[in-house]
N, C-alpha and C positions, 0 to 999 in steps of 0.2 A: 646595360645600365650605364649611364653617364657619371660620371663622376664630380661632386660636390666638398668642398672644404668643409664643414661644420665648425670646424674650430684648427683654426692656424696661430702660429707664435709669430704673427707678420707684426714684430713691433721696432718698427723700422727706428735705429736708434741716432740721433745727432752727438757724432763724437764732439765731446768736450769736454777739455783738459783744464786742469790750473795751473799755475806759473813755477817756475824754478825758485830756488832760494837766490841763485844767482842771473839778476838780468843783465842782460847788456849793456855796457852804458856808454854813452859817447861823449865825445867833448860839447861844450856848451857853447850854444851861438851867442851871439850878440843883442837880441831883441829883449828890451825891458820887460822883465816880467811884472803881469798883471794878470792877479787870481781874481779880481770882481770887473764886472762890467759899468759901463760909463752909467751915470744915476738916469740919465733921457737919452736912450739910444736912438739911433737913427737909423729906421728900418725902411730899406732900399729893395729892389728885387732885382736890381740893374746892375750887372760889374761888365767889368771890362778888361780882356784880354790884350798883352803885351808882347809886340813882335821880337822875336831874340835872336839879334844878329850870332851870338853864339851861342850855342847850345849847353844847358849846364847839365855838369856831373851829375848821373845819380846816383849821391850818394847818404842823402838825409841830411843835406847840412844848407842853410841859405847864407854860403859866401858866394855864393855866384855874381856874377854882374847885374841878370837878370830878373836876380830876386829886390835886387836894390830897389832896380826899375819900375814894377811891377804893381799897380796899385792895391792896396792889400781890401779883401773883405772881412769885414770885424762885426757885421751888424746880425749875429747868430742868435736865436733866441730859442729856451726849451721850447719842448711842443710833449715830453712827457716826462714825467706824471702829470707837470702840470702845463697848459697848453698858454704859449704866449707871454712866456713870465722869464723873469731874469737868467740867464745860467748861471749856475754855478763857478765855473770857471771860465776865462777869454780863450775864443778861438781866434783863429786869424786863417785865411789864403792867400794865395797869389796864384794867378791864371799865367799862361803865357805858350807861346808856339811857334813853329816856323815852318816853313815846305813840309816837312812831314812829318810833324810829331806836335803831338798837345802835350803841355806839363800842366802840373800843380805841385805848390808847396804848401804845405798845411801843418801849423805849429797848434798846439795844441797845450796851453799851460796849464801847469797842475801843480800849487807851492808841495808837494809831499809826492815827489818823482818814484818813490819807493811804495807807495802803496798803488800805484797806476798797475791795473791785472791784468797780466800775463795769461799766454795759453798756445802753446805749442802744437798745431793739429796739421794734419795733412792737408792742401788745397783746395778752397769751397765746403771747409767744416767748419763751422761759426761757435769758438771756445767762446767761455765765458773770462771774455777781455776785452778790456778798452777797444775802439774799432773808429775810423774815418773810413765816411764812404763819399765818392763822386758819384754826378748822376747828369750823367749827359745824354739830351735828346739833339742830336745833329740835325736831325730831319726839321725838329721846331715843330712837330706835328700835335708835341702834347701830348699824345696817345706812346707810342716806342722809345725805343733808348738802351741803354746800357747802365750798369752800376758797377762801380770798380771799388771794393774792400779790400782793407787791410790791415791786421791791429799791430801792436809794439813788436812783435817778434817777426812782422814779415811777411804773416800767413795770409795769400788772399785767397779772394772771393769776388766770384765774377757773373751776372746776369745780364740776360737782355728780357728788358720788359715790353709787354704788349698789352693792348686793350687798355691803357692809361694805369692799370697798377695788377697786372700779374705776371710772376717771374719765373722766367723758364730759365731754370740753374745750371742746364746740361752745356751752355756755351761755356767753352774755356778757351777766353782771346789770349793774344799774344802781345804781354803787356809788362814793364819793367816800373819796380816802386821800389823802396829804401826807406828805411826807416830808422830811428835811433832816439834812445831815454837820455836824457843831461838834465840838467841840474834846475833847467824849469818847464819841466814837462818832458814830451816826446812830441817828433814829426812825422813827416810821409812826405815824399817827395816821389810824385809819379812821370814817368813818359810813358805816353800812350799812344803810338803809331797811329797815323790818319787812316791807316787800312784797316783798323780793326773799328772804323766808326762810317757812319755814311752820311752822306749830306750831298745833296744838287749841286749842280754845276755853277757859281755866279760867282762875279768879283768881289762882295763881302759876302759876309754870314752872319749871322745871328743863332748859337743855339740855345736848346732851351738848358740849364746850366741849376744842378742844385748839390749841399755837403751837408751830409751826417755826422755827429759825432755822436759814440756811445760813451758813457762815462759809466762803466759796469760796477762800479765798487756801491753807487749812489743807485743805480737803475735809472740815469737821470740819460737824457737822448735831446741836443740839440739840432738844429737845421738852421743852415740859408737857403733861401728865403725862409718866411714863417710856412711850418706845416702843422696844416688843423686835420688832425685825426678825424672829425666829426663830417668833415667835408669825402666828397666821394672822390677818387682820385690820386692819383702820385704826380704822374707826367702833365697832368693841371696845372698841380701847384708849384713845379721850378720857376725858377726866374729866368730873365734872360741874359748870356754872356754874348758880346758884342766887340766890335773888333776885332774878327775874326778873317783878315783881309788877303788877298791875294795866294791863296793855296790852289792845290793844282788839282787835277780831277783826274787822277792817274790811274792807266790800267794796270792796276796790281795783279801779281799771278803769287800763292803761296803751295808749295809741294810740298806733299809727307808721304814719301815713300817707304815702307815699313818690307819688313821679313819675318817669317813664323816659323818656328819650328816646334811640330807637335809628336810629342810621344804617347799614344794613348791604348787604354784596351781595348781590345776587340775578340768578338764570340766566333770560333772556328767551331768544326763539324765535330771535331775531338775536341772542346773545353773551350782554353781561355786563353788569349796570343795577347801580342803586343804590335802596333803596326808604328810607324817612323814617314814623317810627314813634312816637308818643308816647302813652303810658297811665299811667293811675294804677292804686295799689292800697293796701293798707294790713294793717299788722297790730295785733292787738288781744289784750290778756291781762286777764281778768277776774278777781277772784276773788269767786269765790262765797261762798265762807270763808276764815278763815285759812288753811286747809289743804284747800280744792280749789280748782283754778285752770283756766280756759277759753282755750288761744291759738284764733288764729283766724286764716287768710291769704287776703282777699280776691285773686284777679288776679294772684299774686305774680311776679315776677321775679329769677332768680337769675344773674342776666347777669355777677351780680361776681363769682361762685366760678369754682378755675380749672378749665382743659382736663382731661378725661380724656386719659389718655395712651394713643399709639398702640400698636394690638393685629393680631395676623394669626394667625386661631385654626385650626390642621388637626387640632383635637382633636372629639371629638360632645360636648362639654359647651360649655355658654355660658360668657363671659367673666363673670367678678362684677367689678362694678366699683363702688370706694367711693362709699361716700352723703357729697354734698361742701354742698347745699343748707339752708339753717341750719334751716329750719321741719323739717324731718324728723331731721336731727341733734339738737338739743335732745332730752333727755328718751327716748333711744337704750333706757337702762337699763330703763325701764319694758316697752317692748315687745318687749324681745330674749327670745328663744324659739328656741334653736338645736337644730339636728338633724343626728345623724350628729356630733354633737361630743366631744372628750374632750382629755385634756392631751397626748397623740399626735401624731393625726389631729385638725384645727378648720377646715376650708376656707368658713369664710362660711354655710354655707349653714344655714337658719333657717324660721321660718313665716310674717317680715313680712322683708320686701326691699323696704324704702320706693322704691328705684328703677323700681318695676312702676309704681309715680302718677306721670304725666306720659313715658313711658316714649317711645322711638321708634315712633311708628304700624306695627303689625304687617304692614300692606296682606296680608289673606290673597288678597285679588282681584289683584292686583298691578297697579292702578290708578294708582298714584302716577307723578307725573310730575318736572320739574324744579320747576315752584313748588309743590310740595308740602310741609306742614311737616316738620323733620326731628325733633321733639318734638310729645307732647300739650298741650296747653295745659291747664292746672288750673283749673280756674273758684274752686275756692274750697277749702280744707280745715280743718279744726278739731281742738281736741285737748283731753278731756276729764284731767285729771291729780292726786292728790293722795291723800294718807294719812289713813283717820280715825283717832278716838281710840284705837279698839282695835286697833290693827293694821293695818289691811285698808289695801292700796298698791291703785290704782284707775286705770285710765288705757283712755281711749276716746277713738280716731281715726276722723273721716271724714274722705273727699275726696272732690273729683267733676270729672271731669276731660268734654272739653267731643267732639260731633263734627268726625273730621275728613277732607276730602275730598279727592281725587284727583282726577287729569282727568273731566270733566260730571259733575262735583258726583259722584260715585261715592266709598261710603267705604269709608276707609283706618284707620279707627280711630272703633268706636262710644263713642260717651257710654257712661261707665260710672262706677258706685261702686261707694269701696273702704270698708272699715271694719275696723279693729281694734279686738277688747275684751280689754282683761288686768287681771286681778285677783290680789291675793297676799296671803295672809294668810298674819303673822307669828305665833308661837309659840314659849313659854319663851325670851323676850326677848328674841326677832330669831333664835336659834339652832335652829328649826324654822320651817317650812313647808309651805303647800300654796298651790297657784294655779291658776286655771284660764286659757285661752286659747280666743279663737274670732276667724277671721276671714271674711270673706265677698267677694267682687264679684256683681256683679250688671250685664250690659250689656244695652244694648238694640240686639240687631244685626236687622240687613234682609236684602235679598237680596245682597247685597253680602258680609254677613260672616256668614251661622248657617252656612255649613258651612265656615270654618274656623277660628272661634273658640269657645268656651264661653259657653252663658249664664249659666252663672251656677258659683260654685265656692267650698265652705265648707267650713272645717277649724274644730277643735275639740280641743282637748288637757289634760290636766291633769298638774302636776308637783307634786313633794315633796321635801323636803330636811332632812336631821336633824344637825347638827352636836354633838359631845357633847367633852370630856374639851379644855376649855378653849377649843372653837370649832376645833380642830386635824384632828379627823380631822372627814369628812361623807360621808352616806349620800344617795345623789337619786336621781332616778327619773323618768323620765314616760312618758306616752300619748296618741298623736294619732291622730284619724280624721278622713280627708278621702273629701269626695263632688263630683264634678264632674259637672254637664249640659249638654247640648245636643243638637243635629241628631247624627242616625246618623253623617254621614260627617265633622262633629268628633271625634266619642268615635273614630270608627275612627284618623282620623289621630294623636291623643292616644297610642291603643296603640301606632301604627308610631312614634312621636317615639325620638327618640336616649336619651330618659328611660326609655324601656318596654321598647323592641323584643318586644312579644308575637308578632311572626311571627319568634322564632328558630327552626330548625326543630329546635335539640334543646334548648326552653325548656321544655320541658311546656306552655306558654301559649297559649291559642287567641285568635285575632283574631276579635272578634265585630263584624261589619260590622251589624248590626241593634239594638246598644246603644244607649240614649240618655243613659249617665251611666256612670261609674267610682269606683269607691269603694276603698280603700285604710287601713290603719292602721300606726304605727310606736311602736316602744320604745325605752328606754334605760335604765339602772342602772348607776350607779358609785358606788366606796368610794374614799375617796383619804383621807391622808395632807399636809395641805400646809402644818403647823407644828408647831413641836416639836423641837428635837432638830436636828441636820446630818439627817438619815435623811426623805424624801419616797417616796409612792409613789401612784398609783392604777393601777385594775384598772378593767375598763366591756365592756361590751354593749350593743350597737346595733342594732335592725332595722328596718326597710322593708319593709313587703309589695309585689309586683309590681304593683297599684294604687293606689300611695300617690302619690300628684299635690296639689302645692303651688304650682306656679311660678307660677297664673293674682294670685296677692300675695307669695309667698313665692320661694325660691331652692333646687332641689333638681337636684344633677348626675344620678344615675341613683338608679331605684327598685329593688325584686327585691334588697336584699342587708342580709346580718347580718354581724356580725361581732364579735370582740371585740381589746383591747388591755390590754398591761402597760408603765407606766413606773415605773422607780427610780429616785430621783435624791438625788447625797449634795449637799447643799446648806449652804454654808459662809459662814453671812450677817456673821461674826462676822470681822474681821484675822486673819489668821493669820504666819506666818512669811514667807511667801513670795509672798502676794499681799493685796489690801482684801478681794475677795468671789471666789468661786468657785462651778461647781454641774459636778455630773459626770452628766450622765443617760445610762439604759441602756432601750429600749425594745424590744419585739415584738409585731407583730400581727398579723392575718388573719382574711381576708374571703372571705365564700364567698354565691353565692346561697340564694333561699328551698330551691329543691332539695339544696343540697349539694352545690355546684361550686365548690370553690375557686378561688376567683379571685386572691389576693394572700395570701403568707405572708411576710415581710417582720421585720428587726432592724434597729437604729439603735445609734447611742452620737453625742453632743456634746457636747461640752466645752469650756466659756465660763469665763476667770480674767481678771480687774483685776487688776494688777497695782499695786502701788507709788507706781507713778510717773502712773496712773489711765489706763493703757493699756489695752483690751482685746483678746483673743486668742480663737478662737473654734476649731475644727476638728467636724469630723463625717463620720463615715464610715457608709452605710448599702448594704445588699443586701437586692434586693424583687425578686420574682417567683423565688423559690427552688421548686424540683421540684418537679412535682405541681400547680403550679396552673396557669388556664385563663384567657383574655381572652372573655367571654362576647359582650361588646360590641363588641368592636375590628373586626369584619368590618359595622358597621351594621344589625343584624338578620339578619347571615345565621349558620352555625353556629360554637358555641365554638374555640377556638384556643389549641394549649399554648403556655403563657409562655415564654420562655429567660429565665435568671437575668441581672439587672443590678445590677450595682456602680456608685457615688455615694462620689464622696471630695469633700471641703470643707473650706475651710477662709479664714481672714480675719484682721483686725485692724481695731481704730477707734482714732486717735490719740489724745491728752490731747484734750478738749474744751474744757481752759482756755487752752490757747493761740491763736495769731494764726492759724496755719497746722496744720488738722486733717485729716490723712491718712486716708482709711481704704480701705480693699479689701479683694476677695471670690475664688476661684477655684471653678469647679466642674468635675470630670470626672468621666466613666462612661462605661462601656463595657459594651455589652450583645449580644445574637442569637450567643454565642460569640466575639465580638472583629470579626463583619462590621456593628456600628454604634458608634461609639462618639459623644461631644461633649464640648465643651468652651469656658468661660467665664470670662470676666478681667469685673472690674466694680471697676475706679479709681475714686477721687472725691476731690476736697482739697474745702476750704471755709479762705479766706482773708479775715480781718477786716482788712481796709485800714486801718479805724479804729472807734472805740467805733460810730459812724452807720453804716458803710456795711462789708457784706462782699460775698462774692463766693463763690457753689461749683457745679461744672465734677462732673459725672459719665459717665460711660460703659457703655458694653454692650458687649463683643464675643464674639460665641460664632461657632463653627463645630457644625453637625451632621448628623451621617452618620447612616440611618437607614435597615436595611437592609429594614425590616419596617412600612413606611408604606402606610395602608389610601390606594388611588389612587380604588376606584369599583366599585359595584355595578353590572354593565353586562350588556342584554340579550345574550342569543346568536340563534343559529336556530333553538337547540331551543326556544325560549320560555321558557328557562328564567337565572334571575341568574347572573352569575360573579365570586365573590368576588375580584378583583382587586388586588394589594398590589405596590410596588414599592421601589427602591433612593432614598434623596431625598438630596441633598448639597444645604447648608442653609446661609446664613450673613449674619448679622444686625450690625447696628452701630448702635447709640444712643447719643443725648446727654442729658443733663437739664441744664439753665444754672438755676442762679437768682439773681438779684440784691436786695440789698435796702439799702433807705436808709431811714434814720429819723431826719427834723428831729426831730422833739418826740414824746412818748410816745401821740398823736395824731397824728399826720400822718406819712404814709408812703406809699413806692413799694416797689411790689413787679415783678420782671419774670422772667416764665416763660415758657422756649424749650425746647423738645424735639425735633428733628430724627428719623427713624426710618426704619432700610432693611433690609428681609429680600427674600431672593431665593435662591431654590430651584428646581434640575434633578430633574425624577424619570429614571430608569432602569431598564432590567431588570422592568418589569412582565412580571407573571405572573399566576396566580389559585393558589387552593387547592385542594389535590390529599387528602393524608390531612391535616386541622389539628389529629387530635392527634398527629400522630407525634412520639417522642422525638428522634426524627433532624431536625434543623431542616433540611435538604434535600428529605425527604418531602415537607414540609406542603405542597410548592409545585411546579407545571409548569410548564410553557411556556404563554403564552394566543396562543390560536388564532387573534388578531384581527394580524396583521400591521401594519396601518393604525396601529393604537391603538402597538405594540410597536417601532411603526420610527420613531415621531416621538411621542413620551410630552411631553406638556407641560410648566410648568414655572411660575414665577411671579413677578415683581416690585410689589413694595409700598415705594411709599414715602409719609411724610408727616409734616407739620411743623404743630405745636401750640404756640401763644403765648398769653400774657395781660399786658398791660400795666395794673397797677390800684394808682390814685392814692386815698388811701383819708383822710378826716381827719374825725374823730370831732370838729365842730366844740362840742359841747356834750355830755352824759352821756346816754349813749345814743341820739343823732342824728347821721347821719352823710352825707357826701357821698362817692362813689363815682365817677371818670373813669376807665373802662376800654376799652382795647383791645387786643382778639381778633382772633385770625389764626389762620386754618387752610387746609392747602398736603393734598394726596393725590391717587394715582394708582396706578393698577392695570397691570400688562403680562403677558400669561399665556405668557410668555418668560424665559427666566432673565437673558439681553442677555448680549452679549459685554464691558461696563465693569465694572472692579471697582469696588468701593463706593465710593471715593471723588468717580468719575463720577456715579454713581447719586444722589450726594449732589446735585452740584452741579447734574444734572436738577431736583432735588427744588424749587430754587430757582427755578428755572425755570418750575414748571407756574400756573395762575393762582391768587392767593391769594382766601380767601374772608374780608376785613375786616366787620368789627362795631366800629362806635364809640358807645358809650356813656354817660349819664350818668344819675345817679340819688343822688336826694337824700329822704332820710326827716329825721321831726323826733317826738321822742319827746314822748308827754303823759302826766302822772300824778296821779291822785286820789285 
């Protein structure tokens, strides 16, 4: 039985802190203060960079020579709450650079220095504090860039954006700011090396150039240039900074060579040891040009990222589980290639699923024993990355991951490589597209794994994208064809996988036991609507042919189905009367296979308003599996089955986020098979800031689930023949999610993460299928013949408990030390026990923990 989450405490929480009694303060510059803006500003999108024969201090102060120099930008205007209107308080900049480094200085007045909020959090955690952000597109492409935050205390915050406004958080460049409170307002004064930005090779520049300011006390958010929330786009709407002359296009090279040392448990033939572990590795970013750049991960270890959180899946689809490891997160936007995606329906699933490199050894042989690894080990990976002059976005990933063995050297997982290639070229100035896609493995199995792995497996796609009438509305498109090979009785098992099921027996599909490959191809086309106006829409089509196989680097729940979808949505970016922001969306879709079996006809509505007071209110009510449609899958390759119609009601709140104490919670109920299943979930959570340093937040899970229509087991009979077997399952889960967090300095910080986790399930009333499409849900199902099976029906206990204890202190820019420890607690019971959860808890504590203590220290170089 595969295992399914039903209910997890995944409430991933954004540390933020309030301020100290005592802030810093610093001496006061020279620049006249002005708390109101000129009565007829003059709004510009055009500034202009100042060359600095010497380089100024950074120290948050404009006595520099530079800053004299430097022509300042002053024409900032809100864009929220209210869009295009006065601010509140005067901002000011100053641009300026030289061979290798960009500045900015950014004063920031505010007559009442004392009430400007504070927030002390660890690195890329967004407290609820005043905040300036840059946003530099080097490329000028519109589309990419970077943003460099940072609020009074220091703390930044760093992104590279892609697709014109989505941000991939996991970059963390190598960048120096200062900052300091005085007596009319607070600054930021940045240097930001040219290595950590890219731009073409030519004797001026031009890039696209835009500044944030958050004024948290008011919830009030200014920009240079103006930015219209209502409009679609970020990297559209910068301006441009100019003057940017005579820099150099240097092949940069940056090393981070790192050391580990791991003390962890391990299971011997007598109990329970400890084993002593220490490696090196190193990472490496090149560039070959300004604007292409080579990482590279020797050995790497990701010992400091935290736990995945516990799952128990009774569904035929695999668990997706986030990509948490920084070499593969960085640079996300370049090789994302989703499938089956729309603004609807988006469940993850794609053509690269970086989590396939280094993945859990498959053991098709089932070889593996207790000292066996529970991870591949990566020997090495690289990543090819960058934009040239004309357009063309360019990004090539290898890895190559190492063997590995089971009891007498028997393996559990062949040496294999992966590679990704993606290409995308821009047109009519970022506002069209085209791209291609191709990725490949390649393993070298033995006798051990060619019949139940693939040798080899290559997809190939290409997309397009047309944005026209302001960048508002966009037309896309794409096509994928994938081929897998290997041994006959791979490719057969491939067809039976929970992906295929080619022996349904009313699939039209034949199971070819004589194959030595599968091939497959998939579509997509959407129109949407996603600026402009309150008024959003898109429309989209999707399909999958019954051979479309991706998982061997990719992530794909089931092949065999098309479908299409409608969302509306009135979208209110603008204050209104009665709330800050609002969005009302109205959705329907439906999914049927290649034959034309409706599988899911399905409507929605959700409705999300901020309120005022900057509360949020959420509700949704949806009904899926309406008449007429069939679960083609749900029996595990055996024949279709009508749906019964299910109802989904929700609904939640999230509390102010600027307070000390942030409430939020979730409910879900439904009720489905006619009123013989229904369930039901509560998901509390506060987050409490003790103080500016240190908060605290406390989540939960509780669900109950009845579920009258749970597939039990494909089970032989006498006649020789399968019996689709389904039963009654009463279900009920309980989670935690803890996290704690402290931050002496805007460097040095503790993190601590605890997740406790219990699901435990009675099935009943098995039975098998009788008519499974009957309208009468009584029909579908008899009595099973098996007594044995019917008089003592199993049942299940899962518990387990996930920790990370990690000391983390960026002793230098971009060098880091790392003290982490890891604990992981689990156990299985195929009994449902007679303890209610709170017992089953205190078991949990009980069973033996599996400690990892670690350290790890890297040291950045730069040239």
């Amino acid at each position: 039985m595969r295992s399914f989450a039903l209910a997890t405490a995944a409430l991933v929480t954004v540390v933020l802190v309030m301020p100290d009694a005592a802030a810093s303060q610093a001496v006061a510059v020279s620049a006249p203060a002005r708390t109101a803006p000129p009565t007829a500003p003059t709004v510009t999108s055009v500034a202009s960079a100042t060359r600095a024969t010497r380089a100024p201090v950074i120290d948050g102060r404009d006595d520099d020579d530079i800053w004299r120099q430097a022509t300042p930008i002053t024409e900032f205007r809100e864009f929220e709450p209210k869009e295009n209107a006065d601010p509140r308080f005067r901002t000011e900049a100053r641009v300026a650079y030289d061979a290798r480094n960009l500045y900015v200085f950014a004063r920031m007045f505010d007559p009442h220095p004392d009430s400007i909020k504070h927030a002390l959090t660890r690195r890329d955690v967004r407290g609820p504090s005043d905040q300036i952000k840059v946003i530099i597109d080097a490329y000028h492409d519109k589309r990419t860039g970077i943003e460099l935050a940072v609020n009074p205390d220091g703390v930044k915050r760093d992104y590279t954006i892609y697709d014109d406004n989505n941000e991939d958080e996991s970059w963390d460049g190598v960048w120096d700011v200062a900052t300091t409170v005085d007596s009319l307002g607070w600054t930021a004064e940045y240097r930001v090396p040219l290595s950590q930005v890219r731009y073409g090779d030519a004797p001026t520049h031009t890039f696209g150039f835009g500044i944030w300011r958050d004024i948290e006390r008011f919830k009030e958010r200014v920009s240079w240039p103006i930015y219209s929330q209502s409009r679609n786009g970020l990297m559209s709407q910068l301006g441009d900074l100019q003057g940017v002359d005579g820099i150099d296009s240097p092949r940069r090279i940056e090393l981070m060579p790192y050391t580990v040392a791991k003390n962890l448990s391990q299971q011997t033939a007598s109990g329970f040891g400890r084993s002593n572990n220490v490696a090196v590795g190193a990472d490496v970013k090149y560039g070959l040009t300004s604007n292409l750049t080579i990482d590279a991960t020797i050995n790497p270890d990701f010992g400091q990222v935290e736990s995945d959180p516990s799952v128990f899946n009774l569904r035929e689809v695999e668990t997706l589980f986030q990509e948490k490891r920084p070499f593969f997160l960085e640079g996300t936007g370049i090789f994302r290639d989703d499938v089956n995606c729309n603004i609807v329906n988006c469940s993850g699933e794609g053509l690269f699923y970086s989590r396939r490199v280094g993945r859990s050894p498959t053991d098709p042989g089932g070889y593996a024993d207790n000292s066996s690894p529970i991870a591949t080990t990566i020997l090495g990976a690289g990543k090819l990355t960058g934009r040239l002059a004309g357009g063309l976005s360019l990004g090539l990933l290898e890895a190559v991951t190492q063997r590995e063995q089971g009891s007498f050297d028997r393996t559990i997982e062949p040496q294999s490589n992966y590679m990704v290639l993606r290409a995308s070229q821009d047109l009519r100035a970022g506002q069209s597209g085209v791209g291609l896609i191709a990725t490949a493995v390649n393993r070298q199995l033995d006798g051990w794994t060619e019949n139940g792995l693939r040798r080899s497996a290559y997809v190939a796609g290409f997309d397009f994208r047309h944005q026209f009438f302001n960048r508002n509305y966009t037309f896309s498109g794409s096509a994928t064809r994938s081929q897998v090979s290997g041994s006959a009785p791979s490719i057969t098992a491939l067809q039976l996988s929970p992906v295929h099921d080619y022996q349904r027996p009313d699939g039209n599909l034949r199971v070819d036991t004589s194959a030595t490959s599968l091939s497959g191809d998939a579509e997509q086309v959407k129109f949407s609507k996603l600026g402009g106006g309150i008024i959003r829409f898109e429309t989209s089509w999707q399909r999958t042919s019954p051979g479309f196989e991706i998982n061997d680097l990719g992530f794909l729940g089931r092949a065999d189905e098309q479908g299409q979808s409608n969302w509306f949505a009135l979208n209110f970016a603008k204050q209104g009367k009665y709330w800050r922001r609002a969005q009302f969306n109205f959705n329907q879709w439906q999914l049927m296979n290649a034959h034309g079996m409706l599988t899911d006809f399905a409507a929605n509505t959700n409705w999300h308003i901020n309120t005022k007071n900057n509360w949020w209110f959420h509700t949704q009510a949806t009904q899926l599996q309406l008449p007429g449609s069939f679960c083609d899958h749900c029996t595990r390759g055996g024949p279709a089955i009508r749906r019964s119609p299910l109802l989904i009601l929700g609904g939640g709140f999230d509390g102010n986020d600027g307070r000390r104490i942030i409430p939020s919670f979730w409910t879900n109920w439904g009720r489905g098979d006619y009123g013989r299943s229904d369930f039901a979930s509560v998901s509390p959570w506060v987050q409490v800031r003790v103080s500016s340093r240190f908060d605290v937040s406390v989540g939960a899970n509780a669900s109950r689930n009845r579920d009258d229509s749970q597939w039990y087991g494909n089970l032989p009979g006498p006649d020789s023949l399968l019996h689709y077997t389904f039963a009654h399952l009463r279900q009920a889960t309980l989670a935690f999610t803890n996290r704690l967090n402290y931050t002496a300095t805007p460097n040095l910080s503790l993190q601590v993460y605890a997740a406790p986790f219990v699901t435990k399930g009675q099935f009943t009333n098995v039975r098998e299928l009788d008519q499974p499409r009957a309208k009468d849900y009584d029909l579908r199902y008899k009595t099973y013949f098996d007594t044995k099976v019917t008089s003592s029906p199993r049942g299940f206990n899962f518990k387990a408990f996930n920790s990370n204890v990690v000391l983390r202190w960026e002793y230098r820019p971009g060098s880091a030390l790392f003290a982490v420890w890891s604990q992981g607690r689990s156990g299985f019971d195929p009994q449902y026990g007679t303890q209610q959860l709170g017992g089953d808890f205190r078991n949990l504590f009980g069973l033996h923990p599996d400690n990892t203590f670690l350290v790890k220290m890297s040291y950045w170089f730069s040239r």
